[in-house]
Each structure stands twice: as structure tokens, then as C-alpha cells.
C-alpha positions in Angstrom: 0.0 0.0 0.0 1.3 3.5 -1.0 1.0 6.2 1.8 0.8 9.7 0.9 0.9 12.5 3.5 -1.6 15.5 2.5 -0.7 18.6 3.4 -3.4 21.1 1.4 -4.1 19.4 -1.7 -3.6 15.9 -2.6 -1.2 15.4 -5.2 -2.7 14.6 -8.8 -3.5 10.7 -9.2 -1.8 8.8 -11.9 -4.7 6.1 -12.3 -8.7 6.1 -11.7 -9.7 5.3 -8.1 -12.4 4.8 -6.2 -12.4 6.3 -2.7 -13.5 5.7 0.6 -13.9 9.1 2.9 -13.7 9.1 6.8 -11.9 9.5 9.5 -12.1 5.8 10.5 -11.1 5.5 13.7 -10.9 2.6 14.6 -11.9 0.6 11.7 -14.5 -0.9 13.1 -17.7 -3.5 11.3 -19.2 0.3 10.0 -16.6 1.2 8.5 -14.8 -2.3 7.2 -18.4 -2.0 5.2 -17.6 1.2 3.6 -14.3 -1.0 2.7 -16.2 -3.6 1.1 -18.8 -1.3 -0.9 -15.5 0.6 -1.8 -13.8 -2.3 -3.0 -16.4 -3.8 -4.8 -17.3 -0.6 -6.9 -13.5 -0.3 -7.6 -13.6 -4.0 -9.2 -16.6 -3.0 -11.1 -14.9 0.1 -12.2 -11.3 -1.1 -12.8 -10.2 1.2 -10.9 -7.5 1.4 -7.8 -8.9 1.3 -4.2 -7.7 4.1 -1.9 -8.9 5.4 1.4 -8.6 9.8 2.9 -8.9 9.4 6.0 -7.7 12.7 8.5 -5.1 12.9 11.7 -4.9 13.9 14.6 -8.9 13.1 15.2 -10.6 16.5 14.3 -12.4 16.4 17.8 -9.2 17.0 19.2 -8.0 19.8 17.2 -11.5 21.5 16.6 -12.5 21.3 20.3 -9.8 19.6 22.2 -12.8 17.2 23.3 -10.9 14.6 26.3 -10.1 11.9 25.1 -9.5 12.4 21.4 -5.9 13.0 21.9 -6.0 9.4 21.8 -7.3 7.1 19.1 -8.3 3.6 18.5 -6.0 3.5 15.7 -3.6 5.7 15.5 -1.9 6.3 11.9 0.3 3.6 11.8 -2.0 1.7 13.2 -4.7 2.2 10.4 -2.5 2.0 7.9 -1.9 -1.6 8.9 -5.3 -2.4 9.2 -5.8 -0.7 5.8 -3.4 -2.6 3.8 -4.5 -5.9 5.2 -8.2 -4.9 3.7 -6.9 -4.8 0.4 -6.7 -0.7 0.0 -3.9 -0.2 -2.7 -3.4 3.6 -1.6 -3.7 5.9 1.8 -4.1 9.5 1.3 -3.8 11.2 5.6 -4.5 14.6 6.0 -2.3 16.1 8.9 -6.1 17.7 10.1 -5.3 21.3 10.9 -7.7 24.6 11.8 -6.8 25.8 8.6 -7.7 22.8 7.1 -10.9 22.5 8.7 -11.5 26.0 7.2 -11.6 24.6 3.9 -15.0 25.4 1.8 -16.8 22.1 0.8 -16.8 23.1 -2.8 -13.2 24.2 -2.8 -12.9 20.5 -0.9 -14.6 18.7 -3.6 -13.3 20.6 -6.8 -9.8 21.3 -5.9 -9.1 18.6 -3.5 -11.2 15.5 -4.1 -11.0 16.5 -8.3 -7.5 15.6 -8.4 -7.7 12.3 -7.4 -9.0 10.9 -11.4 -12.0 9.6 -8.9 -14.5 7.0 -10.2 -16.4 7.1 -7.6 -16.7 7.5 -3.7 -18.2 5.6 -0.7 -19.2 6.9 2.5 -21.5 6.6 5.1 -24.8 9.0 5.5 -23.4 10.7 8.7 -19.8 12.1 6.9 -20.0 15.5 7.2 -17.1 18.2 5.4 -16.4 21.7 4.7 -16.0 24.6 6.8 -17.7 24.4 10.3 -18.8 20.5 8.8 -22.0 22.5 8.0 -21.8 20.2 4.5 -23.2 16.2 4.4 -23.3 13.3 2.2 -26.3 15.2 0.0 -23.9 18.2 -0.5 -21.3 15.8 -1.1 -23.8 14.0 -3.9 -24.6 17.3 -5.2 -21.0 18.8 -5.6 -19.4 15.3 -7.2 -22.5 14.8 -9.5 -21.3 18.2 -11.4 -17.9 16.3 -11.9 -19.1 13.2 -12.9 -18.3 11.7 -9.9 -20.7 9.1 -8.5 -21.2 9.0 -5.0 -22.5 5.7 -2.9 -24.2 5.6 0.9 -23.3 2.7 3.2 -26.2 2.4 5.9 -24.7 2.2 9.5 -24.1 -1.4 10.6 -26.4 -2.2 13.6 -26.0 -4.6 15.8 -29.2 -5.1 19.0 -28.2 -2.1 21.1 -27.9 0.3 17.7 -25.2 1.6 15.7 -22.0 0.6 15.4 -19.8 3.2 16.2 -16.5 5.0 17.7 -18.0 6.5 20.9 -19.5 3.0 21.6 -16.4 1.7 21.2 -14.8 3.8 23.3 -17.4 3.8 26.3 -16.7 -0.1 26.4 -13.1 0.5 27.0 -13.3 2.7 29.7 -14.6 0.0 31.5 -13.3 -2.5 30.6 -15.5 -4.2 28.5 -12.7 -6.1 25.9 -15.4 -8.1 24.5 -17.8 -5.9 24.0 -15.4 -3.4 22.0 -14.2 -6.7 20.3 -17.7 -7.6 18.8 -18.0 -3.8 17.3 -14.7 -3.9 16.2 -15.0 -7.2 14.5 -11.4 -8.3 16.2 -9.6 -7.9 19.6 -8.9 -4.3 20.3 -5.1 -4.0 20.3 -2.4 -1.5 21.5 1.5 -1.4 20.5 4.8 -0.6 21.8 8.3 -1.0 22.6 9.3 -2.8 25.4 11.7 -0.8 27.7 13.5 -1.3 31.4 11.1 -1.0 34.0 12.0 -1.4 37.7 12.2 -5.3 37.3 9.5 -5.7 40.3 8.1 -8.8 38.0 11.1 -10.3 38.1 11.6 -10.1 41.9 7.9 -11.5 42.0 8.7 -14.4 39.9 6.6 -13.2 37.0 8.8 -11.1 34.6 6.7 -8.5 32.7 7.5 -6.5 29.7 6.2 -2.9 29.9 5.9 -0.8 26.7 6.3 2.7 25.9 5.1 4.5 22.9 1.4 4.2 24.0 0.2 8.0 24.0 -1.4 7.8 21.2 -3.9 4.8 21.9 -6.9 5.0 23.9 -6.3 2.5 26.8 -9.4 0.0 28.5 -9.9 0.6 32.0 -7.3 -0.2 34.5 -7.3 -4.0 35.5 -5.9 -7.5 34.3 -6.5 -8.7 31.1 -5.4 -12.3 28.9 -4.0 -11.0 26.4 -2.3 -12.2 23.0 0.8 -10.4 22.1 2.8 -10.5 19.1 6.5 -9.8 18.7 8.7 -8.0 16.6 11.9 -7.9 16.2 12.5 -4.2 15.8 10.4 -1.2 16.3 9.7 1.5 13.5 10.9 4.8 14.0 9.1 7.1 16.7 7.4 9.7 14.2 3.9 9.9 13.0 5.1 10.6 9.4 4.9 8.4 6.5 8.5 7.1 6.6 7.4 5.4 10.4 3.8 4.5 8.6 5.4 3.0 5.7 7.6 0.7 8.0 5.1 -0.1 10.4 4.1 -2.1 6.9 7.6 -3.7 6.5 6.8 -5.2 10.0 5.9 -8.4 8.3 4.8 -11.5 10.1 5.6 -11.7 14.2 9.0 -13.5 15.4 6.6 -15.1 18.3 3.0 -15.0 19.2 2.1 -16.1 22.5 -0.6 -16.1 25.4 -0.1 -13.8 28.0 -2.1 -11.7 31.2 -1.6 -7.7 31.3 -1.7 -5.4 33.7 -2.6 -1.7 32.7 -2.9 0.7 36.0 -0.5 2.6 38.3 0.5 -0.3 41.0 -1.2 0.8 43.9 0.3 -1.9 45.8 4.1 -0.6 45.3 3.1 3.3 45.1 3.3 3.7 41.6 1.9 7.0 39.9 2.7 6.8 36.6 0.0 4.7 34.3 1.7 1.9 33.2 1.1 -1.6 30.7 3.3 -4.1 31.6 2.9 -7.9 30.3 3.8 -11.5 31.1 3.9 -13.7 28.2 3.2 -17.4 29.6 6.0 -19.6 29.2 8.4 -17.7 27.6 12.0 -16.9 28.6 14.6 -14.9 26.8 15.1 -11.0 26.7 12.3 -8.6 25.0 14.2 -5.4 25.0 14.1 -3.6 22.4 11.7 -5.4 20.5 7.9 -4.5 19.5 4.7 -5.9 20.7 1.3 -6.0 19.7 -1.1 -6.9 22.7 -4.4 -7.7 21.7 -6.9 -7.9 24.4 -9.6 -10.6 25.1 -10.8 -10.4 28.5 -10.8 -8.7 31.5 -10.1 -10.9 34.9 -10.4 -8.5 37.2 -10.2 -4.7 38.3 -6.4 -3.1 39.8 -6.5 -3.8 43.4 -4.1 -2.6 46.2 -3.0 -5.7 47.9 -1.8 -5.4 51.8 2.3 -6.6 50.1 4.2 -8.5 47.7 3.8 -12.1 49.4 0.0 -11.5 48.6 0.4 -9.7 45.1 2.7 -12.4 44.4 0.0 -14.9 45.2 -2.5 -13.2 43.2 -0.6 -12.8 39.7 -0.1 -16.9 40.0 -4.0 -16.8 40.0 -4.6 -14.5 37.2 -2.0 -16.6 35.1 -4.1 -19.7 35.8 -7.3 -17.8 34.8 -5.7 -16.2 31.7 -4.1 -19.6 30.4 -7.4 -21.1 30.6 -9.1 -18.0 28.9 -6.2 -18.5 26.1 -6.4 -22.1 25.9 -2.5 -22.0 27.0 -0.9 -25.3 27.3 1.7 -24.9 30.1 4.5 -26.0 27.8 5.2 -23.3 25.1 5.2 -19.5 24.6 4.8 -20.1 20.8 1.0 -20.6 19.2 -0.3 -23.2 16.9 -1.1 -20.4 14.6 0.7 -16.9 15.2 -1.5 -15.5 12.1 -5.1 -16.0 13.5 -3.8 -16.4 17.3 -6.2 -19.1 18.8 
């Protein structure tokens, strides 16, 4: 997948393409259908798939709303996600005020002209322009005078209504992996580098990993998960340009994959004060420094607790490794999974 960093206007496209339009945080079963309906019309059409989507979140530099300095899927992220759904080209906006000041025809006829578009997909809610004051009928309207058609995806539904963002993010402030999991159509997931901590997990018997590089993902309530974690043997560079997106596609396939039970909190029991995700991968030995993991999480065990010392913490993390190997289906004899592609 080719990533191209807009900054204004796109850059003129070599090839017809069909695009889907969001800011897609998160990626989630609304949004993989916009994929689909994309992809399809693109077969129909001959034409290349490509995806504008917009970071930071615009709810973060519009209105600084809390929370939205954080996203589900950060760039790299999506752009992983992206290229596994088939789209052949990314085009991210670095979402400014000025940007945001843009007029929706200006949007449409300078901007979204450019791209040799045979058509583009988006949901009924999008919303564009200066102020957002312009929707998907404007957006009909405007591309129609170009040529350009322009398809709806209804919102994906699921018993308690829409699928969305703001769902997605109410389950993981508290908690609620599986819930997020079933709007999300996967496990949510969070990456980093593992760094030196203060080796406390060690001392306890139960070495963790704890990662770092984790402002930019929203993070599930504090607690103890099971967890399945991928490894990497390197980490892509620390930038949010398109040099660290394009290598966070070079990652390739995981070194290991393996079962493990997280902890994301401050430590009460220790007087920590600084949030922190640290991670015990069941069964495995050898040094993770340096390396990159992906933790996907699968279900919560319990809530962070203050524990009266480490002789009864100590007792405690034995139990939530017994819980989370039977969660995982864990063996007791390897780190490594059958299947490090699907997990379990």
C-alpha cells in the first residue's frame, strides 16, 4: 500500500480510483463495510482502491474534546489495518484549523477532483467543509457536477444500535474487551516498545514487559486482562510521518506469538503513579528489550486492586495466570502458538 501524507491538496493521481472518505477511527464493522462497498465498486470500475482518511482526530483539534488526543487507531496503526483490507493507496490529511477551514466546494473541486476519482463511498453521517456545515447530499450534489458518483453505506447495527466510535470507546473505559471486540469485528489491540522497568516482576517471579510509545492509543480501563501479544523484532521509528507508517508495513509476520495476562494501571500496591502496561507472556524466557509488541486484548479478569504486600500480590498474579491460560487455551509447555497469524 502506498502512503501519501496530504498537506493542502492531494497530489494529482496517476490512475482512476475509487475512494472511501472518513476519518475511520478505529476501523471498526461500520466502517470495514464502507471498505467492502468501496472495493467492490472499484472492481466494477477497474479502478484502484484508496482510502482519505484525516489525523490527529478532528475532535481533538477543533475542540480539544478529552479523550481524542487518543485514538483507537492511530496512523500507523490504520494503515496496517488498511493494507490488510486490500486498500492499494492511503491518502492522511495532517487535520489542521486551517484545514478545517476549507469550503466544501473548494474540498470537492480542488481537493477530491484531483484524485482521477471514479467514484466515492461513504456513510450517511460524513460530514465536510468549513464548520462541517456540508453532508453526504452536499457531497452528492457537488461530485454529480464532476461526474463523480457517490454511494451511501447504511450504518451497521448490531441489538443495542449503531455501530460506532463513541461506543467503542465507552466499552473501554470500562473495561468491556469483548464488547469493543464484537463492534470492532477483532480484539482491540495497542502497540509498543518494550523498555526497562523497575524489574519488580522479576523479583515476584513473573517477569513482565512494559511498553512505551502508548500516547497515542486510547487505553481499556485499569485492571488485568489475557491477552495475545505479538512480537517484533524491531520497532519503526518514533514519528507519525509516512516514513514510520510505511515501516510499520515492513513489520511483516511476528517472530513469536504467545498467550499472556496484562496489567494496565498505576501499582497501587508498590506506590506507583505513573499509568503503566506491563505484560507477562506465559511460558516464555529470553530478553524482549528492544523489540515490538502488539497486545491484543480478550478479556478482562479482574479490576487493579491494592494488595496489603508483595507475598499476597505475588500470590495473586499466580491466579490471574491460571485464569488467563485457561481463557487462552494456554498449554503450560510453550510460549509459541499453533497459529501466530489468527492467534487461537
Amino acid at each position: 500500500m502506498q502512503c501519501i501524507e496530504v498537506i493542502g491538496r492531494p497530489p494529482a493521481a496517476a490512475a482512476p480510483q475509487v475512494l472511501a472518505l472518513g476519518k475511520f477511527d478505529g476501523l471498526h464493522m461500520g466502517h470495514q463495510a464502507i471498505l467492502r462497498a468501496a472495493q467492490a465498486e472499484a472492481a466494477a470500475q477497474a479502478a484502484e482502491l484508496a482510502v482519505m482518511s484525516f489525523w490527529p482526530h478532528p475532535a481533538w483539534v477543533l475542540a480539544q474534546v478529552p479523550g481524542y488526543d487518543r485514538a483507537l487507531t492511530p496512523l500507523p496503526e490504520k494503515a496496517r489495518l488498511l493494507a490488510a483490507l486490500g486498500v492499494q493507496r492511503l491518502y492522511w490529511v495532517r487535520f489542521t484549523e486551517a484545514y478545517a477551514r476549507i469550503p466544501a466546494t473548494e474540498f470537492v473541486e480542488q481537493h477530491l477532483a484531483a484524485l482521477r476519482l471514479a467514484g466515492v463511498v461513504v456513510g450517511p453521517d460524513f460530514r465536510f467543509g468549513q464548520g462541517g456545515r456540508a453532508d453526504a447530499d452536499d457531497l452528492i450534489r457537488l461530485c454529480t457536477r464532476l461526474g463523480i458518483t457517490v454511494r451511501l453505506v447504511e450504518p451497521v447495527t448490531d441489538g443495542l444500535g449503531k455501530v460506532s466510535s463513541t461506543r467503542i470507546r465507552e466499552h473501554l473505559a470500562k473495561g468491556q474487551v469483548e464488547a469493543a471486540a464484537g463492534l470492532l469485528g477483532r480484539p482491540y489491540t495497542v502497540a509498543g516498545e518494550v523498555v526497562h522497568g523497575d524489574a519488580l516482576g522479576r523479583t515476584l517471579g513473573f517477569p513482565t514487559a512494559n511498553l512505551s510509545g502508548l500516547d497515542a492509543f486510547v487505553l481499556p480501563a485499569a485492571g488485568v486482562y489475557a491477552v495475545r501479544v505479538e512480537v517484533y523484532n524491531s520497532p519503526p521509528p518514533a514519528t507519525d510521518g509516512c516514513v514510520a507508517v510505511t515501516t510499520h508495513l515492513l513489520l511483516g509476520q511476528p517472530v513469536l506469538c504467545a498467550a499472556g495476562v496484562l496489567n494496565v494501571g498505576f501499582r497501587p500496591t508498590v506506590g506507583g503513579r505513573n499509568l503503566r502496561l506491563e505484560v507477562h507472556l506465559l511460558g516464555f524466557q529470553g530478553d524482549l528489550y528492544g523489540r515490538y509488541l502488539r497486545v491484543s486484548f480478550l478479556q478482562r479478569l479482574r479490576a487493579e486492586r491494592k494488595f496489603s504486600g508483595l507475598d499476597e500480590l505475588r500470590r495473586q498474579i499466580a491466579e490471574d495466570v491460571t485464569a488467563a491460560a485457561r481463557v487462552l487455551g494456554w498449554d503450560g509447555q510453550t510460549a509459541v502458538m499453533a497459529n501466530p497469524a489468527t492467534g487461537f
